[in-house]
ZAROSE-171354 format. One record per atom (N, C-alpha, C, O, CB): residue number from 0; y, z, x. Coordinates in pm, 1 decimal. Atoms other than C-alpha are relative to their C-alpha. Glycine has a CB too. Layout:
<pts>
(NUM,(Y,Z,X))
...
</pts>
This chain:
<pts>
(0,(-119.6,0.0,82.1))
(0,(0.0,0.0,0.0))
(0,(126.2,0.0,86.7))
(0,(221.7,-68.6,50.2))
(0,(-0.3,120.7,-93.5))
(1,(-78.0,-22.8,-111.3))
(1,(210.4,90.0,302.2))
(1,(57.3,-119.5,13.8))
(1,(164.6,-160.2,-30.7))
(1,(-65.9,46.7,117.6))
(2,(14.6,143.6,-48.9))
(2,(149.3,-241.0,449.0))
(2,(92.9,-102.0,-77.2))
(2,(181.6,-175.8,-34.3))
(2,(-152.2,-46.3,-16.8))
(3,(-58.7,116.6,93.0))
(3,(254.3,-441.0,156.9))
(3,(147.9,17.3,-9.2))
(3,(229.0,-74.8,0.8))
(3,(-62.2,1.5,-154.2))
(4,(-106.1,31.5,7.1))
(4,(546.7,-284.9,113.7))
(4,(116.3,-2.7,90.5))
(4,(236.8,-9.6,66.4))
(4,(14.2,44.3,-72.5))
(5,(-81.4,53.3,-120.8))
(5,(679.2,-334.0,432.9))
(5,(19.6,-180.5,44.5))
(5,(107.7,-231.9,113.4))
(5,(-77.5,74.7,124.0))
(6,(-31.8,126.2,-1.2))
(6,(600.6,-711.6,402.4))
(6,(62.6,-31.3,-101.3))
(6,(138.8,-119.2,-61.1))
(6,(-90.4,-74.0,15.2))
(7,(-119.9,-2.0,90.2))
(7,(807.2,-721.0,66.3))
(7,(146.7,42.9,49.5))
(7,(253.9,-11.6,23.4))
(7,(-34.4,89.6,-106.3))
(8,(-120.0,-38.1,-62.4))
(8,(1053.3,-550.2,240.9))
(8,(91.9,-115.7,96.5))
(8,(200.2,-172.7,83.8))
(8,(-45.1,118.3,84.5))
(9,(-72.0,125.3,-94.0))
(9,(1084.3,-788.6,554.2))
(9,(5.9,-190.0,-97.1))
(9,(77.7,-287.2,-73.6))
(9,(-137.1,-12.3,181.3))
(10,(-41.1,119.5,104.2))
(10,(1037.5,-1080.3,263.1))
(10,(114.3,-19.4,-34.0))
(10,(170.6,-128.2,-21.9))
(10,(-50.2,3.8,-115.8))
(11,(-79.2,18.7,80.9))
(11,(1291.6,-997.2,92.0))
(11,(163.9,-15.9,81.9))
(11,(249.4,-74.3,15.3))
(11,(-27.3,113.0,-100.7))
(12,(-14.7,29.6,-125.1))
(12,(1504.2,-999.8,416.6))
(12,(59.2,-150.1,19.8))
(12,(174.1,-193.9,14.2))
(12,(-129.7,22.8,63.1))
(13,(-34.1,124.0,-77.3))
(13,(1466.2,-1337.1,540.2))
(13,(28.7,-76.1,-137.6))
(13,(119.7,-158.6,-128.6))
(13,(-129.9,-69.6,112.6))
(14,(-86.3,72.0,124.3))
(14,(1510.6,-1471.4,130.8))
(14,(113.8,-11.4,-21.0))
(14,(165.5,-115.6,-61.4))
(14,(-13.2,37.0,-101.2))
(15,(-165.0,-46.7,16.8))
(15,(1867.0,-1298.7,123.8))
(15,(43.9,-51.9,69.1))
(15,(142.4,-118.5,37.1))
(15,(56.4,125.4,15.0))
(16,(-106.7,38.0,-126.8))
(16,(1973.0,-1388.9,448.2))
(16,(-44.8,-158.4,20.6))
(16,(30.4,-218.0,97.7))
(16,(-27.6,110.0,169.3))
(17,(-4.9,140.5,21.3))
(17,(1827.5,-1765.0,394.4))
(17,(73.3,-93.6,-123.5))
(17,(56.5,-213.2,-147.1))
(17,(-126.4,-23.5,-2.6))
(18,(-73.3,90.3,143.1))
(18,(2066.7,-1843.9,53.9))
(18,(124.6,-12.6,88.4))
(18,(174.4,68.9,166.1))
(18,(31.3,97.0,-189.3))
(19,(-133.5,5.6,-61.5))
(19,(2372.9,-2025.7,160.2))
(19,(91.7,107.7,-40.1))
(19,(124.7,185.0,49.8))
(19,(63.6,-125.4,-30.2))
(20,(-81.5,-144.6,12.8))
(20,(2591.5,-1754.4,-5.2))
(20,(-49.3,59.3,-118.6))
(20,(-73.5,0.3,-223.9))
(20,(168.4,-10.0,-12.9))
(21,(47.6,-108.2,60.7))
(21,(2481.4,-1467.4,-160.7))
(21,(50.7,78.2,-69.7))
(21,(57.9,196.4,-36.2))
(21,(-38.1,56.4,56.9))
(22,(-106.0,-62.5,49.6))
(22,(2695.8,-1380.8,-417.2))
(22,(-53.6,110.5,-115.6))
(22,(21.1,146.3,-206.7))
(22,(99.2,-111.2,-53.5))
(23,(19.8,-120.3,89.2))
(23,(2495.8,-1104.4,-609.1))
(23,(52.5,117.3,83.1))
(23,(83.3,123.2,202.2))
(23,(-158.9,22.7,-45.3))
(24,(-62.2,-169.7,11.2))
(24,(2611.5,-743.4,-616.1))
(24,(159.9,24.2,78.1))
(24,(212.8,117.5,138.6))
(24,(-129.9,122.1,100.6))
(25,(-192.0,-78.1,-31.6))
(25,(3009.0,-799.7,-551.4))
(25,(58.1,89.5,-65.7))
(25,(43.1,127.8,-181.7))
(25,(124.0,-88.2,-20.2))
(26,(-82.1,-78.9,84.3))
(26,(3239.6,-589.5,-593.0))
(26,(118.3,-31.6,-77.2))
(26,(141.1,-152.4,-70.9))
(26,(33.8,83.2,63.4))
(27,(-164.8,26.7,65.2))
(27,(3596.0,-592.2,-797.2))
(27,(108.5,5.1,137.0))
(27,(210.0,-64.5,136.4))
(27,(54.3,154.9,-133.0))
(28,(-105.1,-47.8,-103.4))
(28,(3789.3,-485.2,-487.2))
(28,(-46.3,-145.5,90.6))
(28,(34.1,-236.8,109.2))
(28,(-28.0,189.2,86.0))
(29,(-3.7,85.0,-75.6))
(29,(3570.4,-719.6,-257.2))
(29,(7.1,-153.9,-33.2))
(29,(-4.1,-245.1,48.7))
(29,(-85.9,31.0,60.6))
(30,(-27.2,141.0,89.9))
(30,(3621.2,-1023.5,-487.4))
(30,(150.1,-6.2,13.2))
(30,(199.9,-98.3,78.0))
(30,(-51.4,4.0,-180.4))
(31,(-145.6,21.0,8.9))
(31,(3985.6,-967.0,-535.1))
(31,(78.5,-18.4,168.5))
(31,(169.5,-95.3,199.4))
(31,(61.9,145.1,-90.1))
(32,(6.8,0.8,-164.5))
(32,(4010.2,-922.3,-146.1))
(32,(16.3,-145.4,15.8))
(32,(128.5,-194.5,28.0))
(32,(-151.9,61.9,79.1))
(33,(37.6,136.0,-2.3))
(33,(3854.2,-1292.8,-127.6))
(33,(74.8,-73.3,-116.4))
(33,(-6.3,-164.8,-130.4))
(33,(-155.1,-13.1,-11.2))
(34,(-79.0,61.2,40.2))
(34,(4111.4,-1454.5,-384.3))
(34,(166.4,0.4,-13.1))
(34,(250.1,-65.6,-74.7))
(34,(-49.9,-2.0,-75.2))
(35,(-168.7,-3.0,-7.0))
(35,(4446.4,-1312.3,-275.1))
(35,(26.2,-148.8,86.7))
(35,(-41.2,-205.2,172.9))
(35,(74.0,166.3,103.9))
(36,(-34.1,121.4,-59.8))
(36,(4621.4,-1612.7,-186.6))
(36,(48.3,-107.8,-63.1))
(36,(65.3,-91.5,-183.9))
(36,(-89.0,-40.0,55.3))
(37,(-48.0,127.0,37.5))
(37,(4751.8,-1978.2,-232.7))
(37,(-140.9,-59.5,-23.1))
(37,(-229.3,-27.5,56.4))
(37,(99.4,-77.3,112.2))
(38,(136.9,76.2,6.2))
(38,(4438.5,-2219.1,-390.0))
(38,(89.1,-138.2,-76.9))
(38,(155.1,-111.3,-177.3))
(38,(-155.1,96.0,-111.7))
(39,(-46.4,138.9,27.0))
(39,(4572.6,-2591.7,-460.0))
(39,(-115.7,-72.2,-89.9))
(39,(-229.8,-88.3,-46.6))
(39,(27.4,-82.2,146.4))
(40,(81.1,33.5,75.0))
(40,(4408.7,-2730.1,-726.3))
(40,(-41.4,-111.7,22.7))
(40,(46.7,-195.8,40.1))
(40,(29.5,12.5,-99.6))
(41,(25.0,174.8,-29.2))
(41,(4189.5,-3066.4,-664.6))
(41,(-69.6,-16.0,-99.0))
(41,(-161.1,49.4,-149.0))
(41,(-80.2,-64.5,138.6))
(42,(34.2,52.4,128.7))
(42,(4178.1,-3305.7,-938.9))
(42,(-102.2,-121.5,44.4))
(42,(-76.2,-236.4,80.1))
(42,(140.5,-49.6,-90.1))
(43,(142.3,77.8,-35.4))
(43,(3848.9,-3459.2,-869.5))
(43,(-47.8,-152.1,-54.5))
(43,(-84.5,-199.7,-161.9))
(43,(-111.0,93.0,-55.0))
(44,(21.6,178.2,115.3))
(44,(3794.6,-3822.6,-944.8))
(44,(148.7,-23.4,-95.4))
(44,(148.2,-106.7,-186.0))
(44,(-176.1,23.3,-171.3))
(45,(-154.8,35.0,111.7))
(45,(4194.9,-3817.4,-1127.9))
(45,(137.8,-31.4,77.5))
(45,(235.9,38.8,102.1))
(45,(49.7,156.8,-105.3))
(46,(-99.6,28.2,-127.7))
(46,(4395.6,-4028.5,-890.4))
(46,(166.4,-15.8,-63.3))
(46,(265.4,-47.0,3.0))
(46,(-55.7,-168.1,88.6))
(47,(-99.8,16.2,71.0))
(47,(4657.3,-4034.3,-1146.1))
(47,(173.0,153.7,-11.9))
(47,(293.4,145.4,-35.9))
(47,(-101.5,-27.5,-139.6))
(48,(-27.3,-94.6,-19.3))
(48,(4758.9,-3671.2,-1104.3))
(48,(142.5,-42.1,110.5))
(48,(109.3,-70.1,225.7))
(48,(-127.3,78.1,36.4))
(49,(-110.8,-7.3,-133.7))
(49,(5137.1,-3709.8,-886.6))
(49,(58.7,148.9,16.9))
(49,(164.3,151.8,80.0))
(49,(146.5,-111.0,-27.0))
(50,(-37.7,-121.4,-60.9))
(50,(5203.9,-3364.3,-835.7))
(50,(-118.2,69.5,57.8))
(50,(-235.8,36.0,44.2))
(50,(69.2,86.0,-95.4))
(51,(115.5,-125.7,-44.6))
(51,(5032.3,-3035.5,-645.8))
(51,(22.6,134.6,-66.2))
(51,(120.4,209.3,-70.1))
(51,(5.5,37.2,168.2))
(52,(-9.7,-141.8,104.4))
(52,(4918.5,-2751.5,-876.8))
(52,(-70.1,116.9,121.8))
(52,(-162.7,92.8,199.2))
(52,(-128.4,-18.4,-189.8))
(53,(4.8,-118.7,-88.4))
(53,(4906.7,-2410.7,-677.6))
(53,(-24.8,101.1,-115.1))
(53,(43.9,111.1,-216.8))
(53,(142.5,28.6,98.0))
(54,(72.0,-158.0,73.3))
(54,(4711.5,-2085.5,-836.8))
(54,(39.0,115.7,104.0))
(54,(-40.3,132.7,196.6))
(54,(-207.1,0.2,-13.5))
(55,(-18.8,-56.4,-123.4))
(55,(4895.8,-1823.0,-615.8))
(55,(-66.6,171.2,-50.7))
(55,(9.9,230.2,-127.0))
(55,(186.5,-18.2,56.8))
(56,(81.7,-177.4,32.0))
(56,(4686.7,-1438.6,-681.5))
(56,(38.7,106.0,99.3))
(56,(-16.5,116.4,208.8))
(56,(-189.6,3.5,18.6))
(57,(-11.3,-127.9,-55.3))
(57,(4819.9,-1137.4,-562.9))
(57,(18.9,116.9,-81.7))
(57,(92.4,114.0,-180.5))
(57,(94.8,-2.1,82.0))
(58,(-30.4,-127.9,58.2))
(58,(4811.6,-798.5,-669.4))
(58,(1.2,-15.4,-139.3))
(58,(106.9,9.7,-197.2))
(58,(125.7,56.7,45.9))
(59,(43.2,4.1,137.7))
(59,(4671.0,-855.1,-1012.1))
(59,(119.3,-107.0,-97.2))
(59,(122.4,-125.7,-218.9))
(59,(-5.5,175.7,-55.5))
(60,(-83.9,122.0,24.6))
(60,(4958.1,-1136.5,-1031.5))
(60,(-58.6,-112.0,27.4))
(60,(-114.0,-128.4,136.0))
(60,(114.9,-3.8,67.8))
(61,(-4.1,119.9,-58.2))
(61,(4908.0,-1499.0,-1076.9))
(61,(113.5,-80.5,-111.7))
(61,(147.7,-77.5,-229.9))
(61,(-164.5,-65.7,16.0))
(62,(-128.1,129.7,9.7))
(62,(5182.2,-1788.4,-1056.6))
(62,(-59.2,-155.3,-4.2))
(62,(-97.5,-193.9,106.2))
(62,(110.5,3.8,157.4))
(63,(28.0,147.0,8.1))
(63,(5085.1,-2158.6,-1145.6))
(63,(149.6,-77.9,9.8))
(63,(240.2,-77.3,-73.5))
(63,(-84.7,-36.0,-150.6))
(64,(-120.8,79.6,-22.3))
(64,(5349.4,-2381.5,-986.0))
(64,(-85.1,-141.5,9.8))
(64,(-207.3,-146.7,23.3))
(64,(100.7,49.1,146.5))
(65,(5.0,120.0,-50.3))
(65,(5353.7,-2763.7,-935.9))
(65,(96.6,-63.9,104.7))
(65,(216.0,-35.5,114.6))
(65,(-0.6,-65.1,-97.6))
(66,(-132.5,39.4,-111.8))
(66,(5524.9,-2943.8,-653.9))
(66,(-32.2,-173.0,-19.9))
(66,(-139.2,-228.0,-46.1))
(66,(-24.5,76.7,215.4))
(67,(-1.7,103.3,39.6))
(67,(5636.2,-3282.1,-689.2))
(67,(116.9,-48.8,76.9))
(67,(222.0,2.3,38.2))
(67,(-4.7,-4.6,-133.9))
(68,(-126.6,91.9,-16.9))
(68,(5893.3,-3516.8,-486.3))
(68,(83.2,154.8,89.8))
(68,(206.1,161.5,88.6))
(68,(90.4,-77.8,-197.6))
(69,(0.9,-130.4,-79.5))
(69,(5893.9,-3122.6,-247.7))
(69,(119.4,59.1,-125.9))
(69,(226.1,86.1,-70.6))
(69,(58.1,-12.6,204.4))
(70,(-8.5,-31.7,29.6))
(70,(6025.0,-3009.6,-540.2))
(70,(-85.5,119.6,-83.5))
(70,(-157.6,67.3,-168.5))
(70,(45.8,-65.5,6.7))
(71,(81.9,-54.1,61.1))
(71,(5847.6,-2690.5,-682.1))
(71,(41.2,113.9,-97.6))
(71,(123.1,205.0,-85.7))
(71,(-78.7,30.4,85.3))
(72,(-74.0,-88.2,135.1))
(72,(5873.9,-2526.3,-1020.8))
(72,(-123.3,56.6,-41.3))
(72,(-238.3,13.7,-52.0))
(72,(85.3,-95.5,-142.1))
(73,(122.3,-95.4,94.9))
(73,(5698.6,-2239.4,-1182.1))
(73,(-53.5,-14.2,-128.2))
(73,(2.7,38.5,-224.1))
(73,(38.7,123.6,-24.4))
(74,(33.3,14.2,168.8))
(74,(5503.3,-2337.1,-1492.3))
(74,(-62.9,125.1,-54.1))
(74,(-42.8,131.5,-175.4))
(74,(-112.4,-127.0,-37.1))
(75,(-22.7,-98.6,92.8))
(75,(5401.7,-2022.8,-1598.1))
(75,(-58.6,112.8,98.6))
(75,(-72.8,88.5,218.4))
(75,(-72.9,-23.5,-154.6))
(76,(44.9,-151.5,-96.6))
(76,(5270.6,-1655.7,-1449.2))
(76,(-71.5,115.0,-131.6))
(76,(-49.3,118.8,-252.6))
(76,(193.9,98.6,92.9))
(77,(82.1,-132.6,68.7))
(77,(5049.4,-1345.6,-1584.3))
(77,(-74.6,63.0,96.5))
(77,(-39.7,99.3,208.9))
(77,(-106.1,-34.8,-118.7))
(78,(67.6,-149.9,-14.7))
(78,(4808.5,-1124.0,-1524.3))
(78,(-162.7,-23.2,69.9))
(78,(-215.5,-87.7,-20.7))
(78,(-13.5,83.9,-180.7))
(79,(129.3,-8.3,-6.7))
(79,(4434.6,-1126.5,-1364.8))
(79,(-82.9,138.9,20.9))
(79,(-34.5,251.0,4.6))
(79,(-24.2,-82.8,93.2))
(80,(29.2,-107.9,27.3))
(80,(4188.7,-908.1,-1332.0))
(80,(-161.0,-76.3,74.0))
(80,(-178.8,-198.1,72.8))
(80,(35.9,64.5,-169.7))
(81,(120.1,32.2,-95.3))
(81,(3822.6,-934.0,-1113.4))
(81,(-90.0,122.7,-116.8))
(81,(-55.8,229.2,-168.0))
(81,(26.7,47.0,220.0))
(82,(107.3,-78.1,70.5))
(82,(3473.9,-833.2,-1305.9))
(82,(-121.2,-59.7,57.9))
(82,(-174.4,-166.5,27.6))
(82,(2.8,-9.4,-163.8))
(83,(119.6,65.4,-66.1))
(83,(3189.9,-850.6,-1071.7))
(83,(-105.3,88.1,-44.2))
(83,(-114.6,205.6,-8.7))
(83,(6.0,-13.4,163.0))
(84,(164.2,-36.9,72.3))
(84,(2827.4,-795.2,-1280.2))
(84,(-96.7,26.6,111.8))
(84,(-40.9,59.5,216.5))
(84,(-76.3,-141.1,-97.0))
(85,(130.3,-24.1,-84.8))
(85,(2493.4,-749.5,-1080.2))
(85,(-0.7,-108.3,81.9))
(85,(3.6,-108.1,204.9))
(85,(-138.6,10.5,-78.5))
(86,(26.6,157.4,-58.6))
(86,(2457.7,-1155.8,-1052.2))
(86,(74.8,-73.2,-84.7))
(86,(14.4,-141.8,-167.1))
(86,(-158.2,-62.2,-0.7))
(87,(-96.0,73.5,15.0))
(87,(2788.6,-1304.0,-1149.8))
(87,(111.7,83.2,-42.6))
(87,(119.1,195.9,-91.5))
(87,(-31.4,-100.7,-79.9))
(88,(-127.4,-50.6,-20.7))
(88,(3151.3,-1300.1,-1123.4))
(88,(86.6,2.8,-129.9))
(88,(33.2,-21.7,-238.1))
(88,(64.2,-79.7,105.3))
(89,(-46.7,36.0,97.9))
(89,(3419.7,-1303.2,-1341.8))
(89,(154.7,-7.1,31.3))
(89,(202.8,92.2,85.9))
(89,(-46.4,80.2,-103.1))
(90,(-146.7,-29.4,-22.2))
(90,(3802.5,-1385.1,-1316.3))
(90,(58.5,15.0,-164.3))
(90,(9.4,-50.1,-256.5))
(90,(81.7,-139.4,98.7))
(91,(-28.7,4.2,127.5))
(91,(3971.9,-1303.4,-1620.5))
(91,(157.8,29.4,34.1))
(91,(213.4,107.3,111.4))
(91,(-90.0,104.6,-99.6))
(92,(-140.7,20.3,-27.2))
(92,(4325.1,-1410.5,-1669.6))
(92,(72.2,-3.0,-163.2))
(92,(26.0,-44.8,-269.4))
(92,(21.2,-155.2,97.7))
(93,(-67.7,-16.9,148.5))
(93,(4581.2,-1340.8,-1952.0))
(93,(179.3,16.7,24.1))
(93,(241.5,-0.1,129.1))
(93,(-75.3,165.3,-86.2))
(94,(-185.6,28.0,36.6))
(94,(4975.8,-1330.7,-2040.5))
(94,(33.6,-108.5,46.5))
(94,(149.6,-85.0,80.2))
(94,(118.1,100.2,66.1))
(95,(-32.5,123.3,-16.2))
(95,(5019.6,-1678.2,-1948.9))
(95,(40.9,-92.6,-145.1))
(95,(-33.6,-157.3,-218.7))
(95,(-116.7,-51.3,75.9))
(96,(-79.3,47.5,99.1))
(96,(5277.2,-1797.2,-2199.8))
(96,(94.4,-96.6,-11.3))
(96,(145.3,-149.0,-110.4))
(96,(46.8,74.6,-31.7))
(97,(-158.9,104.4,36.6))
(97,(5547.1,-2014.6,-2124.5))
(97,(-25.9,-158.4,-42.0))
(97,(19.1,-227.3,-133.5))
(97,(112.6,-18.0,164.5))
(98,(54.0,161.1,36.6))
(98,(5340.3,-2370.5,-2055.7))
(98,(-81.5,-0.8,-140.8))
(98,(-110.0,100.9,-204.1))
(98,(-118.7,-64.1,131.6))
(99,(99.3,7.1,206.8))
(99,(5135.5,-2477.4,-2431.2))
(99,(-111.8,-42.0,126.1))
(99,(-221.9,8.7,104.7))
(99,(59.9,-189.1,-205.2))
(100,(117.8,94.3,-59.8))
(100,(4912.4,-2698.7,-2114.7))
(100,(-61.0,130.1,37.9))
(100,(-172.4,152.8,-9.3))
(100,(32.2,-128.7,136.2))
(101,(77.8,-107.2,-132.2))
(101,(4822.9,-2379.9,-1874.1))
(101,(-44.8,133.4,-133.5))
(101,(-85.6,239.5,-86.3))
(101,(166.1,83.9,179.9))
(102,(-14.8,-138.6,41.6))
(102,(4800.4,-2116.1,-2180.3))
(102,(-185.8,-23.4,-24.7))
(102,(-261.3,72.3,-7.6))
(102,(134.4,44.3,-158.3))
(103,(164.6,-15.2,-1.3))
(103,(4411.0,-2226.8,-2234.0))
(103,(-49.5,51.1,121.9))
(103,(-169.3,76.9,110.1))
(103,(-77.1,-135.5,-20.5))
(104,(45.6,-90.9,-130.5))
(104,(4371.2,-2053.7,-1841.8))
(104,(7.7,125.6,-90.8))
(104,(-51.5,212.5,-26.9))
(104,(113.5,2.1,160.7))
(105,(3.1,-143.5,7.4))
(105,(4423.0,-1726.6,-2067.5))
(105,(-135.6,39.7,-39.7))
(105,(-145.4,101.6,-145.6))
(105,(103.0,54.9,-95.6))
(106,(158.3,-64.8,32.2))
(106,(4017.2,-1648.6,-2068.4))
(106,(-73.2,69.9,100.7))
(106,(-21.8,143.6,184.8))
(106,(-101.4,-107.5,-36.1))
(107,(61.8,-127.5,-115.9))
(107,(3739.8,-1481.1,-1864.9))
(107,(-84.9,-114.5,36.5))
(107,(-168.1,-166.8,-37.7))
(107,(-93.7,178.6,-58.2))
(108,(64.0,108.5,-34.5))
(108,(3627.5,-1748.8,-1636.8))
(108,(-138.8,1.5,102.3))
(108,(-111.2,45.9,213.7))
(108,(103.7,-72.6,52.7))
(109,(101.4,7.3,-103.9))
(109,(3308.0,-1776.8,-1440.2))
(109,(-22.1,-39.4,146.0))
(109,(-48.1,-156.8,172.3))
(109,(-63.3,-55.7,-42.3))
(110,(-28.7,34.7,-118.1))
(110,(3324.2,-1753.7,-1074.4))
(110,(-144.9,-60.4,81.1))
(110,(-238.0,5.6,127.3))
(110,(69.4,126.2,62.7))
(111,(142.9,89.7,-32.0))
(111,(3054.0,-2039.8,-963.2))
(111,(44.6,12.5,142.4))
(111,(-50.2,68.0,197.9))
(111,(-28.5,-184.5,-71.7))
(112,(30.3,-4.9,-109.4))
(112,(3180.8,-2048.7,-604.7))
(112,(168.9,68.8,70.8))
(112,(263.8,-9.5,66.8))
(112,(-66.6,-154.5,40.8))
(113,(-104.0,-99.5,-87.8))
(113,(3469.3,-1787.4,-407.1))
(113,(-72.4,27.1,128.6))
(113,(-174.9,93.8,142.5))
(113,(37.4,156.7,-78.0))
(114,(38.9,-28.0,-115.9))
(114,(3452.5,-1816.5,-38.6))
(114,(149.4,2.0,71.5))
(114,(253.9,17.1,8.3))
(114,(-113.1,-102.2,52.0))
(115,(-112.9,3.3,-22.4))
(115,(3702.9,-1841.9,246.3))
(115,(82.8,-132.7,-38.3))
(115,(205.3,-131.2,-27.1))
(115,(1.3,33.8,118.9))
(116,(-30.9,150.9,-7.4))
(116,(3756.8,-2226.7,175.5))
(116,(70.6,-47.4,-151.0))
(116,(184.7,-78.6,-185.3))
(116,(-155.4,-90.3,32.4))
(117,(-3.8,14.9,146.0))
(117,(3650.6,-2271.9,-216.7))
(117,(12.6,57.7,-88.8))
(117,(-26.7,173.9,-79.2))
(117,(-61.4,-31.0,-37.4))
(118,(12.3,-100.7,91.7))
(118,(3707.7,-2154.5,-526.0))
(118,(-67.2,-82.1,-100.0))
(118,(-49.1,-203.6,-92.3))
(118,(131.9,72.9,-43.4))
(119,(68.4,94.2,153.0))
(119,(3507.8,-2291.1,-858.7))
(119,(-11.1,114.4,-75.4))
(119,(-45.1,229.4,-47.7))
(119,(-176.2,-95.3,5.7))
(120,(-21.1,-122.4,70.5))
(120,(3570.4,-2135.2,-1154.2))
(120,(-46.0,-119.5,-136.1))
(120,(-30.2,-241.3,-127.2))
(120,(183.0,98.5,15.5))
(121,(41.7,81.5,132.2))
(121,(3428.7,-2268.7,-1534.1))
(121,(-20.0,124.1,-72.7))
(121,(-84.9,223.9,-41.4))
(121,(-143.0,-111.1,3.9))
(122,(-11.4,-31.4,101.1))
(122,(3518.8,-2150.8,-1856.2))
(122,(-110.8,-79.2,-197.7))
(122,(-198.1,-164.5,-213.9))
(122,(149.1,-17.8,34.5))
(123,(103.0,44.4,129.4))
(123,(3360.7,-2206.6,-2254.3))
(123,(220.6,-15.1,-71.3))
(123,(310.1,52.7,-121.6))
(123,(-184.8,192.0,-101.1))
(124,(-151.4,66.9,64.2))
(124,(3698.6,-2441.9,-2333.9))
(124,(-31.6,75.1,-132.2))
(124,(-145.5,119.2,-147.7))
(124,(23.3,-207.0,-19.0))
(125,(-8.7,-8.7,101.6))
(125,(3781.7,-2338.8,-2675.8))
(125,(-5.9,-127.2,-93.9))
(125,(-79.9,-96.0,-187.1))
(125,(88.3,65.5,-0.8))
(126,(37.1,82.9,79.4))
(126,(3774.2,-2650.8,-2862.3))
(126,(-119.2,-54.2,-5.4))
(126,(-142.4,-155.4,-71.5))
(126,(65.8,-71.8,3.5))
(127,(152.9,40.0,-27.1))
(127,(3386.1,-2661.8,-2748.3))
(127,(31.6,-95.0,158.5))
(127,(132.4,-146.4,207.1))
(127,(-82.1,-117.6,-162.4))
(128,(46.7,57.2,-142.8))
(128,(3231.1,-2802.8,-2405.3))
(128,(75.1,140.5,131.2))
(128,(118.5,253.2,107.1))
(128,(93.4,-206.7,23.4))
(129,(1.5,-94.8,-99.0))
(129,(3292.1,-2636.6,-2053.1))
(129,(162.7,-41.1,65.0))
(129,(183.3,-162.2,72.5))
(129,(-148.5,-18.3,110.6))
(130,(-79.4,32.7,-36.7))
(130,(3637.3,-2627.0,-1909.4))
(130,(-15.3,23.5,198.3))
(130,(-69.2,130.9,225.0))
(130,(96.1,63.7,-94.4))
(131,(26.9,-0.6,-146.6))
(131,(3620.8,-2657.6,-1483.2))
(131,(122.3,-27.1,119.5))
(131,(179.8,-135.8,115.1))
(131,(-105.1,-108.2,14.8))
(132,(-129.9,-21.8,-95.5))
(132,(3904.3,-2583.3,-1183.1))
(132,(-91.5,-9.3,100.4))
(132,(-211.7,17.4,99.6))
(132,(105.2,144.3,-4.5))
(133,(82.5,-2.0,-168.4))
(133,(3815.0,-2639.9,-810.6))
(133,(128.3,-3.5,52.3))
(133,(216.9,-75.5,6.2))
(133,(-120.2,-147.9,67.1))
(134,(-89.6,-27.7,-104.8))
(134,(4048.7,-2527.7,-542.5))
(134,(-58.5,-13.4,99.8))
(134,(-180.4,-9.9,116.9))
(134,(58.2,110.8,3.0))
(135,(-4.5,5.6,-147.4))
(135,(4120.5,-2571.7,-181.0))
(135,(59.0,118.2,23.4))
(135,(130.9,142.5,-73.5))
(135,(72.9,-117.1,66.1))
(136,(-87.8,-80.2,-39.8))
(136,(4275.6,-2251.6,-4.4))
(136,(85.5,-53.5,58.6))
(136,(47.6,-136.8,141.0))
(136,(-36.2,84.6,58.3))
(137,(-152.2,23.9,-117.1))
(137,(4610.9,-2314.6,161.6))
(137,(17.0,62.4,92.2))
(137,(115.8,42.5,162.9))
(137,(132.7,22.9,-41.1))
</pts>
């Protein structure tokens, strides 16, 4: 019995430390840690897009600006908030009022990938289907 569970042990080991990232059992603090910052939004396949949208997170603040022609204006600002489960994340964002476009960001979004680089985040759009953001860090 010994035996075994010392090879479960070292199993379980080289499984953890062989997933590219290992994002079960974060915390709130060490999540929020990993999204203070500037994240530039990339519009994937939408070459039509002429401005740069910026998600800036600090201190339970976030600012959505666009820059355009190095002009940059604030489209709207609120509130977040970090909810890390066993085996998944959660950003949840709210008081975002001024834009009608950015006020559907006011939900609790699913954090598919937070590292130093990426961010991926997907929501349950409200008018039905999945709504989806991907950032670059700045």
């Amino acid at each position: 019995m010994k035996t075994l569970r010392i090879i479960l042990f070292f199993a379980s080991i080289v499984f953890f430390n062989s997933c590219e990232t290992f994002d079960w059992f974060q915390t709130d603090s060490g999540l929020n840690e990993k999204i203070q910052g500037t994240w530039q939004r990339e519009f994937l396949g939408d070459t039509s897009k002429d401005y740069i949208e910026d998600w800036k997170f600090k201190d339970g603040k976030i600012v959505i600006t666009h820059q355009k022609n190095n002009t940059v204006d604030t489209i709207d600002y609120g509130n977040y908030s970090m909810d890390a489960k066993i085996n998944v994340s959660y950003l949840k964002i709210d008081g975002l009022t001024v834009d009608s476009t950015v006020i559907q960001y006011n939900n609790k979004w699913t954090i598919t990938q937070l590292d130093s680089k990426i961010l991926y985040l997907a929501t349950d759009y409200k008018t039905g289907g999945v709504l989806q953001r991907e950032f670059e860090k700045k």
